[in-house]
N, C-alpha and C positions, 0 to 999 in steps of 0.2 A: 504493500500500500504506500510506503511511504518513497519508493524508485518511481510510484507512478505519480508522484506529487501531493498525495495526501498527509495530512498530520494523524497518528494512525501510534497507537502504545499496546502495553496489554491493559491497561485499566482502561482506556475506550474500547478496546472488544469487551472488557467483563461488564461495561456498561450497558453496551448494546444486546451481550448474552442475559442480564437481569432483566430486557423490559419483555421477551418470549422466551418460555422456553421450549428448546426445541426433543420432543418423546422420542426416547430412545429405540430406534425400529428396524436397526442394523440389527441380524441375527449371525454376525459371522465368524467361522468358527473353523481353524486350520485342521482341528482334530477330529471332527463332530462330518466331515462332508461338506460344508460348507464356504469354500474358495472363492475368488473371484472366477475359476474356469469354472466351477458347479453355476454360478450368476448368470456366467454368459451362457451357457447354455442353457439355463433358465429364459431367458432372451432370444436365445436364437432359436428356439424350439415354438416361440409367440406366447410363454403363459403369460407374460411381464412382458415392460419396456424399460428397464433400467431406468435412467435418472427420473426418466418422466414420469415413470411408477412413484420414483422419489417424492417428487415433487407433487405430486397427485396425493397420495397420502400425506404429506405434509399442508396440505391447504384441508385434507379433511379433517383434520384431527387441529385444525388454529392456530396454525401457523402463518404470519404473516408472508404472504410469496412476491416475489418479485415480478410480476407476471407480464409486464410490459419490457424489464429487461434483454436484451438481445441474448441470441447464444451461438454457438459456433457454426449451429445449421445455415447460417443465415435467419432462424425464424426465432421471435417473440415464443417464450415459455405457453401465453396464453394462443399464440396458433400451434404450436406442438400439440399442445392438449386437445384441440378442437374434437379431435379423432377420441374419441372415450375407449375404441376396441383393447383390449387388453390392458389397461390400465390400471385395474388394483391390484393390489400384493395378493389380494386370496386368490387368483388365479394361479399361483402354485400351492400345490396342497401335500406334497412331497419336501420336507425337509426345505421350509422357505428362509432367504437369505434376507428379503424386504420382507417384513411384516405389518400387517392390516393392523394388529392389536399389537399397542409398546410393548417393551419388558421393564419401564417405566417411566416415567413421565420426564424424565430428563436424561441427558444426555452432554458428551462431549467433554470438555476440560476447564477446569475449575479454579479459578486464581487464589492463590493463600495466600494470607501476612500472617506473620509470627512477630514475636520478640525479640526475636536473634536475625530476622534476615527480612528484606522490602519486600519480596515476592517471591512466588514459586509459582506451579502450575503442576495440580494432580489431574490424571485422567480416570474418569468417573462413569465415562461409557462402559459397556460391560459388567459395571459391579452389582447388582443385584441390592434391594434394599437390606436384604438379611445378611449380606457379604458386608455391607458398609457398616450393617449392625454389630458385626466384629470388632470391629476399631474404631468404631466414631466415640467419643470421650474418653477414649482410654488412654491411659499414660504406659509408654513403652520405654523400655532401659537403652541408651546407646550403647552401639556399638560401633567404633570409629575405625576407619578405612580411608588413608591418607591418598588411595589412586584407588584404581581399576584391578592393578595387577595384585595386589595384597589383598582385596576381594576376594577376586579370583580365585586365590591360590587356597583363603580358607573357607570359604564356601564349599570350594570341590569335595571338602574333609567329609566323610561320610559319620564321622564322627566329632563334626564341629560344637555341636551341643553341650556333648558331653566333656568339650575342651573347655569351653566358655563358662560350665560349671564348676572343671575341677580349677580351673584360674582362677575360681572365685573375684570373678572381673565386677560384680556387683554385691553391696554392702546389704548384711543380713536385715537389719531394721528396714532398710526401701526394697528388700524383695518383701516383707510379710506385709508391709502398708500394702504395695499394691498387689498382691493375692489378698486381700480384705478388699480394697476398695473394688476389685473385679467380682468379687464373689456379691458383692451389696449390686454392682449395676447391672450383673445378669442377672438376677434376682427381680431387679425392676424390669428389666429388659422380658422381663418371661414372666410380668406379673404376679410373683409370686411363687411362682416353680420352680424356680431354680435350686440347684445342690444347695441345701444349709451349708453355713459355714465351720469347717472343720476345726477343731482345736490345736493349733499348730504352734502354739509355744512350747517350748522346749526343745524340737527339732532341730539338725543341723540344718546349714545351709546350704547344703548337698541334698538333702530330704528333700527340703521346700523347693527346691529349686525342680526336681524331678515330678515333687506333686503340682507343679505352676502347670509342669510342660503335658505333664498326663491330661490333669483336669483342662486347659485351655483356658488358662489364667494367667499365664508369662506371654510381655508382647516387648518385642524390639524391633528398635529401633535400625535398618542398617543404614547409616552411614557414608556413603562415597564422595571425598573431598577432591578439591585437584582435577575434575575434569571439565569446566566450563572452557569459553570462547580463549581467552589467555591462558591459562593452565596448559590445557592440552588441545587445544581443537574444537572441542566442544562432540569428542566422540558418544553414538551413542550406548546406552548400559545395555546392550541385549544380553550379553554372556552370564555378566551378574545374574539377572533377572533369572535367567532359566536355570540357574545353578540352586539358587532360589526355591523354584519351582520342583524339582527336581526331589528335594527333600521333602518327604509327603509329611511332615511333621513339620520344620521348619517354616514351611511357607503358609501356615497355617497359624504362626506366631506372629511375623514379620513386616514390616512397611520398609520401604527403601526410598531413599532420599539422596537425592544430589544434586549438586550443580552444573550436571553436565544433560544429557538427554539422555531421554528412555523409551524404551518401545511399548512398554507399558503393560507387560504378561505376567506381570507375578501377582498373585491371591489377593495380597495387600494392597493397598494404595502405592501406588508408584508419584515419586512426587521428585520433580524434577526442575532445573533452569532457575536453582536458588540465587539470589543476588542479594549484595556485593557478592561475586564468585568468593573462591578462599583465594587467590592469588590477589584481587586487590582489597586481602587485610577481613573479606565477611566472617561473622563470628563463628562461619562455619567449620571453620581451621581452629576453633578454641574447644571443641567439644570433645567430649572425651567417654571413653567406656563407663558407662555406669548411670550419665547424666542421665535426667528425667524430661520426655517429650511430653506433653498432651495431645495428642491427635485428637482434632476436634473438627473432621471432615465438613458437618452440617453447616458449622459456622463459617467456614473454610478459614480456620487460623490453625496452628502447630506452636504452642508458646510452652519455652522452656521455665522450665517448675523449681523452683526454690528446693532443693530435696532438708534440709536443715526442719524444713516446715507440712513436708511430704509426709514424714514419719512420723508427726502426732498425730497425723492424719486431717492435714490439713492441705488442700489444691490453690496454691498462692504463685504466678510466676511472678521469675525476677522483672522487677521495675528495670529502669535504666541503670539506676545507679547501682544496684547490687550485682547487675548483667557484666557491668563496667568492672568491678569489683572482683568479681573469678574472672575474667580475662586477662585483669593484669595480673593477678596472682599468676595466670600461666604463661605469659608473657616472652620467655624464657622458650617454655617448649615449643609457642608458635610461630617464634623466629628461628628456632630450626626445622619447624616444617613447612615454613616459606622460603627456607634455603633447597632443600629439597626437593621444592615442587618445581624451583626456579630450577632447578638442574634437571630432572626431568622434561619440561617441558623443552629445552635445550636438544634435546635427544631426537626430539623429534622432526619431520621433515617441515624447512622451516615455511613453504608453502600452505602446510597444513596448521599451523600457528593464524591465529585470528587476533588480529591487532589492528589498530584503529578501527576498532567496531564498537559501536553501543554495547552493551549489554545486553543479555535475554529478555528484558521487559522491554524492553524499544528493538527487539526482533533483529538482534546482531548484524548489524547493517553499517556500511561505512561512514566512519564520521563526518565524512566530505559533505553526504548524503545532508548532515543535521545541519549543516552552513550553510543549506537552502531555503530552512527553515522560512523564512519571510516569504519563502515563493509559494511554500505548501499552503495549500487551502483543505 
C-alpha cells in the first residue's frame, strides 16, 4: 500500500479489520485432503467458482464487498457475479474447502500490544473457539531462545520436557500459583466441572511439574529472539513451529513468539513480527526462562506479570518503571546477546540482511519509501 502511494501501518489495517468482521470460511487443511489442487478441482469440475464463490458468500453472511471495484478479468466483482450458476460453497458436498457455514465468526490476524513490546501480530484463522479457550488468560513460563538454530536444536529433543524439568528452569512457588490459578479458570471455563483442585503442597518440583504436564495445567511460553528484519532477515519460523507440532504433548502446552515470521501451524497461538525487534534494544532480548506471560488472546494484549506478586496469587504486570527495573538488572546479559546476535547476523548473506527498512508495523518497506510521506494520500 504504501509503494503504491498510500499512508497504510498495521494499526490502520486493525482499524479497518474492527469496523467488519470478516467469518472465518476457509476450510483448509494440508492433512485432512484439502489443498489448493483438491480447490481447483473443486472449480474445475463446476461445483464452485473460486474467488467468486468467495466473494459470494462473503456478501451473504455481511460483509461489506467491494462490488464496483475492478478485477483482473477486466470485469467489476458485481458483473462476475451476475451469473448466480454455481456460486455457493454448498455446491461441494464432499470435503468443502469454501464453506457456506463459518467455523467462526472471525477470522485472519490479530494485532497485540503488551508491556514489553509496541506490536505483534497472532494468527487466529484456524483456531477454533475451544482451541483459543486453551490459552486465552493464561499465564505461560518462558522459555528463551536467543535465534532459530538453539530452537531448533532443543525442540528436536524428544525429551525436551523432561530436560526443562530436570533444569529446574522454573521456581517452585510460580509453578504451584499457576497450576492453582489454571485449575480455578478451567473450572470457570467448564462451569463448574472441572478437576477439583489437588492438594499439592509438599510435592517436589519434579512432581508438580509432571502433574502440570499430565493434567494440562503447565503453559509456555516459546520464545525466539534475533530473527526480525535487522537481526536476520526476517526468516520465517516454519521448522520451529513443526518441531513444535511434532510433540503431541508439547504442543498442547505451548504459544511461540517472535520477532521474526511465522507460518503459523502450531496448536498454540503463533505470534509473530514483535517490535522494537531485539537487535534494536526490544525488551524482547531481556526475557529470560522462567519469566511470567499472560496470554490474553481476547483482549489481544501479552503483558508480562510481576512474578514477586504472581505467587500470593496475585495477576499484576510490570508498570514501566518496575519493567525498566529487571532490565537493567540484566543489563549485562543483554549486551552480550546483542553482541551475539550482531555477529550472527554478520554470517549471513548480506543481500539477505534488511536494513533501511521500517519495521514490521509499517510493513518493512524502504525508508526512502517514508521520505515521500507528504506525497502519500
Amino acid at each position: 500500500a504504501i509503494s503504491a502511494g498510500l499512508k497504510f501501518d498495521l494499526w490502520e489495517y486493525d482499524r479497518i479489520r474492527r469496523i467488519s468482521a470478516v467469518p472465518d470460511i476457509f476450510n483448509y487443511s494440508l492433512t485432512e485432503g484439502r489443498d489448493i489442487f483438491a480447490l481447483a478441482e473443486q472449480c474445475c469440475s463446476g461445483q464452485i467458482r473460486g474467488m467468486e464463490t468467495v466473494i459470494y458468500e462473503l456478501d451473504r453472511l455481511g460483509v461489506p464487498v467491494p462490488f464496483d471495484a475492478p478485477t483482473m478479468t477486466g470485469q467489476t466483482w458485481r458483473e462476475r457475479l451476475r451469473d448466480t450458476t454455481h456460486l455457493p460453497a454448498s455446491g461441494v458436498t464432499d470435503n468443502p474447502i469454501i464453506l457456506d457455514k463459518p467455523r467462526r465468526g472471525i477470522s485472519g490476524i490479530d494485532v497485540l500490544k503488551g508491556n514489553w513490546f509496541e506490536s505483534a501480530v497472532v494468527k487466529i484463522s484456524g483456531m477454533p473457539e475451544s482451541q483459543v479457550d486453551e490459552f486465552d488468560g493464561h499465564v505461560a513460563a518462558v522459555l528463551f531462545f536467543e535465534n532459530e538454530d538453539h530452537a531448533n536444536e532443543s525442540l528436536l529433543d524428544i525429551h525436551f520436557l523432561e530436560r526443562v524439568r530436570d533444569r529446574h528452569l522454573f521456581e517452585h512457588d510460580a509453578l504451584l500459583s499457576m497450576c492453582r490459578y489454571h485449575q480455578q479458570l478451567h473450572t470457570r471455563n467448564s462451569n463448574g466441572e472441572g478437576k477439583a483442585a489437588s492438594d499439592l503442597d509438599g510435592i517436589t518440583t519434579e512432581q508438580l511439574f509432571d502433574f502440570m504436564v499430565q493434567e494440562r495445567l503447565l503453559r509456555l511460553a516459546v520464545i525466539i529472539a534475533g530473527q526480525g528484519p535487522k537481526g536476520f532477515g526476517m526468516p520465517e519460523m516454519f521448522t520451529p513451529m513443526q518441531h513444535l507440532n511434532a510433540n503431541r504433548v508439547l504442543r498442547k502446552l505451548s504459544v511461540l513468539l517472535s520477532d521474526g515470521r511465522y507460518s503459523g501451524v502450531t496448536y498454540g497461538a503463533a505470534v509473530g513480527h514483535i517490535t522494537p525487534e531485539a537487535l534494536y534494544g526490544g525488551p524482547v532480548v531481556g526475557l529470560c526462562d522462567g519469566d511470567l506471560l499472560q496470554i490474553s488472546l481476547r483482549e489481544r494484549r501479552i503483558d508480562w506479570l510481576r512474578q514477586d506478586r504472581f505467587v500470593t496469587g496475585e495477576l499484576v504486570a510490570h508498570d514501566s518503571n518496575s519493567l525498566r527495573e529487571v532490565l537493567d538488572q540484566r543489563s549485562a546479559l543483554i549486551d552480550e546477546r546483542l553482541r551475539r546476535l550482531k555477529q550472527r547476523a554478520a554470517a549471513i548473506v548480506p543481500t539477505n540482511r534488511l536494513v533501511n527498512v521500517t519495521d514490521a508495523s509499517q510493513g518493512v518497506v524502504p525508508l526512502e519509501l517514508l521520505e515521500l510521506e507528504g506525497e502519500l494520500v
